[in-house]
C-alpha positions in Angstrom: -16.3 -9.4 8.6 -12.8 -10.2 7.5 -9.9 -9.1 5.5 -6.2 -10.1 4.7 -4.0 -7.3 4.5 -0.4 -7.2 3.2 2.5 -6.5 5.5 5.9 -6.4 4.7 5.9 -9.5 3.1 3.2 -11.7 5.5 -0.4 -11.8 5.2 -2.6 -11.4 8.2 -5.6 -12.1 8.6 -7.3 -9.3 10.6 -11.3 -9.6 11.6 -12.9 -5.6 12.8 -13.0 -5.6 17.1 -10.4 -8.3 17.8 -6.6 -8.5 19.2 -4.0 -9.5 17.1 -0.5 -10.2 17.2 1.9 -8.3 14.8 5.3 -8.2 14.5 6.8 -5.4 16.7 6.4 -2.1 15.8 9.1 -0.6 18.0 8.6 3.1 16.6 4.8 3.4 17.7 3.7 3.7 21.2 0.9 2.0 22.8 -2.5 4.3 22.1 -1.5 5.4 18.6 -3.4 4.6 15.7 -2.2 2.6 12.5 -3.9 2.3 9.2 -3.1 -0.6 6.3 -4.0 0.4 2.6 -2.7 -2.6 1.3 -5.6 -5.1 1.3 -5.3 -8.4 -0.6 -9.1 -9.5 -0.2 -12.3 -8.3 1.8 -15.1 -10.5 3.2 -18.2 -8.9 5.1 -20.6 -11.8 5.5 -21.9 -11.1 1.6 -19.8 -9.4 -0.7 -16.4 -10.4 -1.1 -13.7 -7.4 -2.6 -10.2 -9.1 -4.3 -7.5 -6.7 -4.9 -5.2 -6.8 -7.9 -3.3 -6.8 -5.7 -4.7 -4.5 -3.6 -8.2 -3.6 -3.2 -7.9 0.1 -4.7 -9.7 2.8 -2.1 -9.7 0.2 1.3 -8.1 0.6 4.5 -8.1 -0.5 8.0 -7.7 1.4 11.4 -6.4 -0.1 14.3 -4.9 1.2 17.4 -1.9 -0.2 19.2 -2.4 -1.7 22.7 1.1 -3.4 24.3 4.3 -4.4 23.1 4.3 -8.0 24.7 6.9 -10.8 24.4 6.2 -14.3 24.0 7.5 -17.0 26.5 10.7 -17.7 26.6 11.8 -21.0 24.1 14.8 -22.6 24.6 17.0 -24.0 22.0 19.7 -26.4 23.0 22.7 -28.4 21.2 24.6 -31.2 22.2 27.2 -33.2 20.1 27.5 -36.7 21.5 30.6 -38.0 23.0 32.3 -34.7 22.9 31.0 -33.0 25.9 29.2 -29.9 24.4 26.5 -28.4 25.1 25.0 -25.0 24.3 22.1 -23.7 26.3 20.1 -20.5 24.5 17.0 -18.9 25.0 15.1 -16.5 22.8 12.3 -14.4 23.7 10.2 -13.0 20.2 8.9 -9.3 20.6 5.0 -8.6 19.1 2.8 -5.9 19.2 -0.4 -6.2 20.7 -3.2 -4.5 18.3 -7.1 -4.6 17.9 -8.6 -3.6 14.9 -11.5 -0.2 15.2 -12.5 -0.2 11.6 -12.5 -1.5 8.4 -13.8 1.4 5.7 -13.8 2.7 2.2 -12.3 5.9 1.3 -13.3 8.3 -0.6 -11.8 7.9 -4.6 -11.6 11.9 -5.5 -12.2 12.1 -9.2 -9.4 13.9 -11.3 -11.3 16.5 -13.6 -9.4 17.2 -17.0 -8.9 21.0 -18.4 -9.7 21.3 -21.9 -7.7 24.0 -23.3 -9.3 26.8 -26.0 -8.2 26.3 -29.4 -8.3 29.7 -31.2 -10.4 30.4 -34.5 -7.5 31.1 -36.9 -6.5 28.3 -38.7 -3.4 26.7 -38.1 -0.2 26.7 -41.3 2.2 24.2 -41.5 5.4 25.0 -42.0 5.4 24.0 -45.5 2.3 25.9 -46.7 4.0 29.5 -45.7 7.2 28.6 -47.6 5.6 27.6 -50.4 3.4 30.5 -50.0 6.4 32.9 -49.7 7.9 31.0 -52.9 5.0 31.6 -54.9 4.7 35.5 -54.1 8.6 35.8 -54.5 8.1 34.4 -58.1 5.7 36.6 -59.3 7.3 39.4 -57.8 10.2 38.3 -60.3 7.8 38.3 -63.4 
């Protein structure tokens, strides 16, 4: 069982009881949970769901483990017969999640109020003033 969910721009590929690397979520704390809504596509060994674009009442659960860091890659520049050289490192900063669940929500169903029309019919404007024309008239005659 599978899905590929939507996050800010990257898709990930997420399967229900294993660790996965995401890109650092510095404001959450290791043991906090973390739910996606926005699944692109579902796959459970049978059935497969595809959003457009997202699958409409889906979401995943997952609960944050470590920040970790990967290993350290070095990056160095040299221009030839010049004599210079720059040494740099960089260090990239992930979150360490696993995935509890993958589950449907509940849709709640919006019910529509039907308002009472009354029993009197309804006059348009123009039927009273012709109506009040009419009586003024033979009031005249």
């Amino acid at each position: 069982m599978y899905a590929i969910i939507d996050y800010k721009g990257q898709q990930i590929l997420i399967e229900e009881g294993k660790k996965i690397k995401f890109p650092y979520l510095k404001d959450l704390k290791p043991g906090k949970t973390i739910e996606f809504d926005k699944v692109l596509y579902f796959f459970d060994g049978k059935n497969k769901k595809i959003g457009n674009p997202f699958i409409k009442s889906f979401s995943i659960k997952g609960k944050i483990d470590s920040h970790i860091k990967d290993p350290k890659v070095l990056v160095f520049k040299m221009k030839r017969r010049k004599g210079h050289q720059k040494k740099n490192g960089h260090k990239q900063s992930y979150t360490l999640l696993t995935v509890e669940k993958m589950m449907n929500k509940k849709v709640v169903k919006k019910t529509k109020v039907v308002a009472k029309t009354s029993s009197k019919p309804k006059t348009t404007k123009k039927a009273t003033k012709t109506a009040t024309k009419t009586k003024l008239n033979k009031n005249k005659d």
